[in-house]
C-alpha positions in Angstrom: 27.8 161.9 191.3 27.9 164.0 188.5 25.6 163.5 185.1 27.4 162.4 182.2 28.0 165.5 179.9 25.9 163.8 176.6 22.9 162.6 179.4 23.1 166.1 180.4 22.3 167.2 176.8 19.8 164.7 176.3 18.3 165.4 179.2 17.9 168.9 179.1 16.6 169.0 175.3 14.4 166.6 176.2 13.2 169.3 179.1 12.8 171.8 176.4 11.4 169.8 173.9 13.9 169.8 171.4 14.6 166.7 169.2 18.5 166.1 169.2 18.0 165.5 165.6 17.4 169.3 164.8 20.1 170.5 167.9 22.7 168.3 165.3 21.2 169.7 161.7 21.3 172.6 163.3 25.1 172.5 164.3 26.1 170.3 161.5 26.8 167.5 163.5 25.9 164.0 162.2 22.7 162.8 163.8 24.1 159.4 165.0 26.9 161.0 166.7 25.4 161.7 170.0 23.9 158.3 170.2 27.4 157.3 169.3 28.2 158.4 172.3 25.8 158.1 174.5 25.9 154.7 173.6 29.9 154.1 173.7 30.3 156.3 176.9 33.6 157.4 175.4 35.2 159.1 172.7 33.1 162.5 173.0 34.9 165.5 171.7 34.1 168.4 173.5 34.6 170.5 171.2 31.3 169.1 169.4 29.6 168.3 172.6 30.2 172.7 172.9 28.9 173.0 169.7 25.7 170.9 170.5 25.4 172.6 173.7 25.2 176.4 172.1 23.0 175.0 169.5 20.8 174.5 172.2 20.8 177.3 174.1 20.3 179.0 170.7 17.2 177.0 169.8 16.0 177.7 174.1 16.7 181.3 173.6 14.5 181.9 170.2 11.9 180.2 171.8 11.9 182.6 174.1 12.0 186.1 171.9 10.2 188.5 172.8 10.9 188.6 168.8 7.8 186.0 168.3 4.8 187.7 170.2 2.7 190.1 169.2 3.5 194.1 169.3 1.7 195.9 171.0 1.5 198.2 168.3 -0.6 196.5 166.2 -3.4 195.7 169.1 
């Protein structure tokens, strides 16, 4: 059976440590929609459930710059 697309989301912020809260400040998406959903089961637009999902991968991917560490030129 495949995972509900807003458990999917939870689930895989919650593997990357990322609080829904920020993925929807972050998107400009109200905080209490996702629970909305998740809650309802229905009425999900997928158009913001895309938006929340890019957010995310976003957030994943500047956690894991390069961008962040130290250069090598100032060891």
């Amino acid at each position: 059976m495949e995972q509900d697309p807003i458990d999917a989301l939870y689930a895989r912020a919650n593997r990357h440590g990322v609080a829904m809260s920020r993925i929807c400040d972050e998107a400009g998406v109200a905080r209490s929609t996702p629970s909305r959903w998740r809650n309802s089961k229905n009425g999900a637009s997928m158009t913001v459930l895309r938006r929340l999902n890019e957010k995310l991968d976003e957030i994943i991917a500047e956690r894991a710059s390069p961008a962040d560490a130290p250069s090598e030129a100032a060891a």
